[in-house]
C-alpha positions in Angstrom: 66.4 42.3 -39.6 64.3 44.8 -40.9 60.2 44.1 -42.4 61.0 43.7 -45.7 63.5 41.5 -45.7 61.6 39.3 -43.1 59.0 39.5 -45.6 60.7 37.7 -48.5 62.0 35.1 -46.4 58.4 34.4 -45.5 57.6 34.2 -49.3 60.7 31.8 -50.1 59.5 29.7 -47.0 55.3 29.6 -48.6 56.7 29.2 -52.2 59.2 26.1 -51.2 56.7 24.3 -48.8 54.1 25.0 -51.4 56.1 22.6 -53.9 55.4 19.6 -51.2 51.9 20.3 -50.5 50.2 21.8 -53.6 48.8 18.1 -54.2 46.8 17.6 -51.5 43.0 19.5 -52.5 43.9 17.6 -55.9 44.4 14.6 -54.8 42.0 12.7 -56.5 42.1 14.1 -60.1 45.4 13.9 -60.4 45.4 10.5 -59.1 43.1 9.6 -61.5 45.1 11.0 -64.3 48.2 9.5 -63.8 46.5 6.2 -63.3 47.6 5.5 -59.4 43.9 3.6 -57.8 42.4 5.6 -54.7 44.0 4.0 -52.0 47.7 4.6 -53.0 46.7 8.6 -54.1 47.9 9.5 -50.6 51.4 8.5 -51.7 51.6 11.7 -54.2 52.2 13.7 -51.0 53.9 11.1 -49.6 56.8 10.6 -52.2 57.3 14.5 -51.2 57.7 13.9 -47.8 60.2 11.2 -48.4 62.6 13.6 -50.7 62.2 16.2 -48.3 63.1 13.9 -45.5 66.5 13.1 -47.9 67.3 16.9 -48.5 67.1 17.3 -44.6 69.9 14.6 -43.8 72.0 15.2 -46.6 71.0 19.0 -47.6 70.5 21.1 -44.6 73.6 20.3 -43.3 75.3 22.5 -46.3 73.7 25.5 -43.9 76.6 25.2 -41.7 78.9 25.1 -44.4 78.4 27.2 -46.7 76.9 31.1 -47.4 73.2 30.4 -46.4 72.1 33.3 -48.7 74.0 31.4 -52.1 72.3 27.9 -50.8 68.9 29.6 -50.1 69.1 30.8 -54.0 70.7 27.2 -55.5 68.0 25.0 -53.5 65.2 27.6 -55.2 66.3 26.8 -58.9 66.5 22.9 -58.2 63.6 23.2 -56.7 61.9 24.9 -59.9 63.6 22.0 -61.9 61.7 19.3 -60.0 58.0 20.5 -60.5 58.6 21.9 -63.8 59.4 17.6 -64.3 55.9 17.0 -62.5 54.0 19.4 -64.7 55.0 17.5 -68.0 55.3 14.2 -66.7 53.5 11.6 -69.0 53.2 9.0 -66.6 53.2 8.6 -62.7 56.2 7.6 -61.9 57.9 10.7 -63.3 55.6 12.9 -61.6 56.8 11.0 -58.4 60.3 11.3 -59.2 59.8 15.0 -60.1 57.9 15.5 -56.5 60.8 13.6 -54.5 63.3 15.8 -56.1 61.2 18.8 -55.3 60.7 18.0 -51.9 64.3 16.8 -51.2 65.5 20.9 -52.4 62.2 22.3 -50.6 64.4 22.1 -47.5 65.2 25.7 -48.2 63.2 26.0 -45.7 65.0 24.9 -43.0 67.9 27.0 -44.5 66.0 30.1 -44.4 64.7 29.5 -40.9 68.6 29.3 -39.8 69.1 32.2 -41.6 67.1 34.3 -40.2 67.9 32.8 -36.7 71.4 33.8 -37.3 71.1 37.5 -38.0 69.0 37.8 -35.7 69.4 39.5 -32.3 68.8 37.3 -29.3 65.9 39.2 -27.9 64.1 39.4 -31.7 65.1 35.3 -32.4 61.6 33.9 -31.4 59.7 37.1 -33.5 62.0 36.7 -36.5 61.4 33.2 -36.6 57.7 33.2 -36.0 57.2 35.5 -38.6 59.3 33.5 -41.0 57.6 30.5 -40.0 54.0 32.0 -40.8 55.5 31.9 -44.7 55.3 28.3 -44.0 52.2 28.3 -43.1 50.2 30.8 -45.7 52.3 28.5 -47.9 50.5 25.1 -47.1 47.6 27.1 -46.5 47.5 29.3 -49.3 48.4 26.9 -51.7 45.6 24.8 -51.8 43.6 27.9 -52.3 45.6 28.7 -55.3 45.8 25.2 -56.5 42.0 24.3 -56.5 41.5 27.6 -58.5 44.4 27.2 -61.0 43.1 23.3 -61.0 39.9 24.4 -61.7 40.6 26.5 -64.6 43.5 25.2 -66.3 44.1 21.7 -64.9 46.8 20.5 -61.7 49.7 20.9 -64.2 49.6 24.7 -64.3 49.9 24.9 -60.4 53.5 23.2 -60.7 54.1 25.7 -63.5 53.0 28.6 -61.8 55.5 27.0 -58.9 58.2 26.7 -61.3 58.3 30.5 -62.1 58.0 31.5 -58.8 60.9 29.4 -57.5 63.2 30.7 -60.4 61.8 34.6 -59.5 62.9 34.3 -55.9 66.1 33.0 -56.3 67.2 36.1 -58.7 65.4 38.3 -55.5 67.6 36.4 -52.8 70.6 36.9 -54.6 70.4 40.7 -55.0 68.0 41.5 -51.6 70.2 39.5 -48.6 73.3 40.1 -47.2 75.6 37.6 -46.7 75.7 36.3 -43.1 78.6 37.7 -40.6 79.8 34.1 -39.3 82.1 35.0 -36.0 83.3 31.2 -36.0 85.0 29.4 -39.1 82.4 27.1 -40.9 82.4 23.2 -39.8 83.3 21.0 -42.9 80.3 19.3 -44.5 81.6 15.4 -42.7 81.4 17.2 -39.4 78.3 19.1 -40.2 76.4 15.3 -40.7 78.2 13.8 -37.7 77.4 16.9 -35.7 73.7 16.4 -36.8 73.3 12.3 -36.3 75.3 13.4 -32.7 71.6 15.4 -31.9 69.8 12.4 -31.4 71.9 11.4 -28.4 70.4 14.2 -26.6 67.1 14.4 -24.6 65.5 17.7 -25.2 66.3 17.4 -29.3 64.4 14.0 -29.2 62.0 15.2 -26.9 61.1 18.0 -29.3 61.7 15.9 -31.8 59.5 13.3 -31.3 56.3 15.8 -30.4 57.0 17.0 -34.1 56.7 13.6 -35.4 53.2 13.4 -33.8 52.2 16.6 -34.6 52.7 16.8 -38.2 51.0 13.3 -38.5 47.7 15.0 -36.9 48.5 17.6 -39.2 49.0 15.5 -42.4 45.8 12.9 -41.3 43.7 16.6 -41.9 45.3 17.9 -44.9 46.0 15.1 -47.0 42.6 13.1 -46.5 40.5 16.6 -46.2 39.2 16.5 -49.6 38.5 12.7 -50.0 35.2 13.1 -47.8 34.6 16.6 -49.5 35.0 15.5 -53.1 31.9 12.6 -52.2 28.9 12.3 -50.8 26.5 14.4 -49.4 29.5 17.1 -50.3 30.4 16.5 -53.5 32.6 19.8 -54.0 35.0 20.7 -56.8 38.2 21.1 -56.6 38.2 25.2 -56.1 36.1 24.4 -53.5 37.7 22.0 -51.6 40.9 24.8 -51.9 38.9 27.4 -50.1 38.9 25.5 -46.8 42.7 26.4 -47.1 41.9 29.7 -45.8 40.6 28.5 -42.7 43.9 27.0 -41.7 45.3 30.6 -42.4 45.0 31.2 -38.6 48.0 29.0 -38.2 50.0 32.4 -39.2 48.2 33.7 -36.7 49.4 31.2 -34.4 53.3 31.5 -35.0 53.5 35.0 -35.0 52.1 34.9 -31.6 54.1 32.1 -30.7 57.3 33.6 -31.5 56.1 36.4 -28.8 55.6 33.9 -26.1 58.9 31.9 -26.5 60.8 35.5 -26.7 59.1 35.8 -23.6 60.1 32.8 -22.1 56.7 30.6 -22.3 57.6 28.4 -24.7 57.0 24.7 -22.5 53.5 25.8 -21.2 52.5 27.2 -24.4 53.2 23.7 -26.4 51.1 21.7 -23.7 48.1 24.3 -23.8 48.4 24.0 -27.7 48.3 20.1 -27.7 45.2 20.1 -25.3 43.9 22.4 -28.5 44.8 20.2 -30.9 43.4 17.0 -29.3 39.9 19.2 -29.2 40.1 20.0 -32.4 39.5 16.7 -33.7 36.1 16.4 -32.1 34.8 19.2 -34.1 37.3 17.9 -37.3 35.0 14.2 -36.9 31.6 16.2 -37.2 32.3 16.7 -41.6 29.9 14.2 -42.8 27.4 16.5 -40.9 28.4 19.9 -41.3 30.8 22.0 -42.1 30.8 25.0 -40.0 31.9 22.8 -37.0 35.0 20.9 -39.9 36.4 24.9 -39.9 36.1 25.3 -36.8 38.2 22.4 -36.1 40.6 23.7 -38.7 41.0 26.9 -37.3 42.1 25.7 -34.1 44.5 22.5 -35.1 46.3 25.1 -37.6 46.5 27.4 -35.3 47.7 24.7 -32.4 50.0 22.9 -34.9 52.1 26.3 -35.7 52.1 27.5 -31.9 53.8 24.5 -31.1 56.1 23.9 -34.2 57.6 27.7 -33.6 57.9 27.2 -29.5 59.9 23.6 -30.5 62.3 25.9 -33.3 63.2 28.3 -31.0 64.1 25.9 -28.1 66.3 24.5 -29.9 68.0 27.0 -32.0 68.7 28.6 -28.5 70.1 25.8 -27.1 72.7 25.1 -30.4 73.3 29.0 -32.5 76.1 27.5 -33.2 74.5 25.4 -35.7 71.2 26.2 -36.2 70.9 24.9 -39.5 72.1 21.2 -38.6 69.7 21.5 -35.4 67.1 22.6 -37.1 67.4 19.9 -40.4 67.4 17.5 -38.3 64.1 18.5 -36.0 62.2 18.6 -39.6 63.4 14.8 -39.8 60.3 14.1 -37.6 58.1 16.6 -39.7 59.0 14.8 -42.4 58.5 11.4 -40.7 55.4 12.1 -39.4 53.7 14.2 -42.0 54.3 11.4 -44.5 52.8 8.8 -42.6 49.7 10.8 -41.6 49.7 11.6 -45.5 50.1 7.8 -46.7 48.2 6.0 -43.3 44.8 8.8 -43.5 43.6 7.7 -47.1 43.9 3.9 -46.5 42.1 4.5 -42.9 39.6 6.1 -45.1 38.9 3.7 -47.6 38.4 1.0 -45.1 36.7 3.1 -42.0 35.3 6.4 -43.9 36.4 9.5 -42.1 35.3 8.5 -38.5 38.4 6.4 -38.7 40.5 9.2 -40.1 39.3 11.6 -37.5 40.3 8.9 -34.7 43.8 8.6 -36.4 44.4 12.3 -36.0 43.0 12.8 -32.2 45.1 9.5 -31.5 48.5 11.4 -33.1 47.8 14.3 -31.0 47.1 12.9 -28.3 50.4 10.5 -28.4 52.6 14.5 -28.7 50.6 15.4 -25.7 52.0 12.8 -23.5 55.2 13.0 -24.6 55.1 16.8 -23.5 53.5 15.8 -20.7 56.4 13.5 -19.6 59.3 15.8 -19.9 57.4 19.5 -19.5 60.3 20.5 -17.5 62.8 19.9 -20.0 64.4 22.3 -20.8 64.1 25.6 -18.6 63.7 28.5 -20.7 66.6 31.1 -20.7 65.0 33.3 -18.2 64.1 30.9 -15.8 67.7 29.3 -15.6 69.4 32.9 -15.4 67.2 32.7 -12.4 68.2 29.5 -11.4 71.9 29.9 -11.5 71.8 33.6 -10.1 69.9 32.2 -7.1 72.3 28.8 -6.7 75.4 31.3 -5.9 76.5 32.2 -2.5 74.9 35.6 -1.2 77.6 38.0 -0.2 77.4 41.7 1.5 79.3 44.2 0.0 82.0 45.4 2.9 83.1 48.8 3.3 85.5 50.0 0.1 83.7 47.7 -2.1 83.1 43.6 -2.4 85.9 40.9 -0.6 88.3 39.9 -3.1 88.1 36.3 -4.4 90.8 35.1 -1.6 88.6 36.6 0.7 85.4 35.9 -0.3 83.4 33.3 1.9 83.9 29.1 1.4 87.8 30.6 0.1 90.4 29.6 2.2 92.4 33.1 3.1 95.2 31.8 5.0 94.0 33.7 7.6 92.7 31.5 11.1 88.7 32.2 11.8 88.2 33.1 15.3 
């Protein structure tokens, strides 16, 4: 896959993830405008998660099905359909509905992730993905840069606009840019796609990896979605443009997957997710110092962004090596427990806040990261990365000598009965 293609499915990755996310540094305002009280504001990221956690039972599944390039350019247009419904919406419940139904098609995502898994070589899978990945990222990231300045200027309204274009733009782009994939097996039918995907959660390393991405993306989400409570009030009291500039701290998370996708390729994908939870868990005690200062709240960003990606690539490319076969079903359902967790950390970190101020927040988020720590701590060895079980195999086999005029045929071979007596 050459750069420039890697490079739009980065953008299609930032734009679609942006669609779920852009609320969070606005939180509050828009809240207010649509009439919800404080403590259920959290739910305006929430409602995304929930659609998106719809699209990736019932929509991700089409990966396996169907051209991923056609699906990747469908899902953009829906997509554009549901904010465009937010931006106008009168009343809060049709800014929800517009936001579930934006998030339910924002699982693009996932399709684009299998995409490029699938053209990719084996040797360039964890690089292709990491870089994709990092579109993800600047996308979260990068959005609530863009949001609190387009906020700030021309109300929360023209960031799902601005969305709405974009989405739209890039599914023309995919159209004309991406070849279609060269599939060497006939696609499953869309039943045996689902079954295929619910038959996952029967085995131990997808619900190992599973479950560590539930945890982490509730750390993640306690952060992001009840960041700019505490910044928005006092002794802070920053504006929303403001409260978007912390976004660029988290933009070491791209950092973070590129990198990771270099490790996993090299076949350190297990000890690079426990190293990156210890991070995590430490980031938090810098994260808790924000009603103090704020040099120490970016440092902790900096590091949980860049913790959170590290281990969310290593967990993709574990499993998209252990099922290519259907890496969009594998990887659809893996974002189940993104979804799961990022919406409770989204809805569970403004009501900790309202009742225990950001003390309580910050313990919320240690005590997710720490809970993804043990679980990696309790099956590290599962699974062994490709090279290591090459090795493994290669040394299980029986050592022979070569004999003169080449290697013993099979009947020959030691432990093979020749018909022949042993003296």
């Amino acid at each position: 896959m050459n750069v420039w293609r890697r490079l739009l499915l980065a953008v299609v990755c930032g734009v679609a993830v942006a669609s779920v996310y852009a609320a969070q540094p606005v939180l509050e305002v828009m809240g207010r405008d649509l009439g919800l009280p404080a403590e259920l504001s959290g739910w305006i990221v929430a409602t995304g998660q929930f659609g998106y956690l719809a699209g990736l039972v019932l929509l991700v599944p089409l990966g396996d099905v169907v051209d991923r390039r056609r699906l990747i350019a469908v899902h953009l247009a829906i997509t554009a359909v549901g904010v465009t419904l937010t931006a106008s919406a009168p009343a809060a419940w049709m800014a929800l509905a517009g936001l579930a139904a934006a998030g339910a098609f924002a699982v693009v995502v996932q399709t684009t992730v299998a995409y490029a898994a699938s053209v990719s070589l084996p040797a360039e899978r964890g690089r292709n993905i990491g870089v994709v990945t990092s579109g993800v990222v600047v996308g979260i990231l990068g959005a609530r840069v863009a949001t609190g300045t387009l906020a700030e200027v021309w109300g929360w309204r023209s960031v799902y606009a601005v969305l709405a274009v974009l989405s739209l733009g890039l599914a023309a782009v995919v159209l004309v840019a991406l070849p279609p994939e060269e599939r060497p097996n006939p696609p499953a039918r869309y039943g045996q796609a689902v079954v295929a995907l619910g038959g996952l959660f029967r085995q131990r390393l997808f619900l190992t990896r599973g479950l560590i991405a539930f945890f982490l993306f509730a750390s993640f989400g306690t952060l992001w979605s009840g960041l700019s409570l505490p910044l928005a009030g006092a002794p802070w009291q920053l504006n929303e443009s403001q409260i978007g500039l912390f976004g660029i701290a988290g933009l070491a998370g791209a950092l973070g997957a590129g990198r990771a996708g270099r490790w996993a390729d090299a076949g350190r994908a297990i000890p690079v997710t426990g190293l990156a939870l210890t991070l995590l868990v430490l980031s938090w005690a810098a994260i808790a110092q924000l009603p103090w200062t704020l040099w120490l709240l970016i440092v902790g960003i900096v590091a949980l962004d860049f913790a959170v990606q590290a281990v969310h690539v290593s967990n993709q490319h574990l499993l998209t090596a252990a099922h290519p076969d259907r890496t969009s079903s594998v990887i659809g359902g893996y974002m189940i427990f993104y979804s799961l967790g990022s919406a409770l950390g989204a809805a569970a970190t403004t009501a900790i806040f309202t009742a225990h101020g950001w003390a309580g927040s910050s313990l919320l988020g240690a005590g997710f990261a720490a809970c993804a720590l043990a679980v990696w701590a309790t099956n590290r060895q599962l699974p062994l990365d490709g090279a290591k079980l090459r090795r493994r195999r290669v040394r299980a086999l029986p050592r022979q000598t070569p004999q003169r005029g080449g290697w013993p045929s099979p009947r020959t071979r030691p432990g093979r009965s020749s018909g022949v007596p042993r003296r």
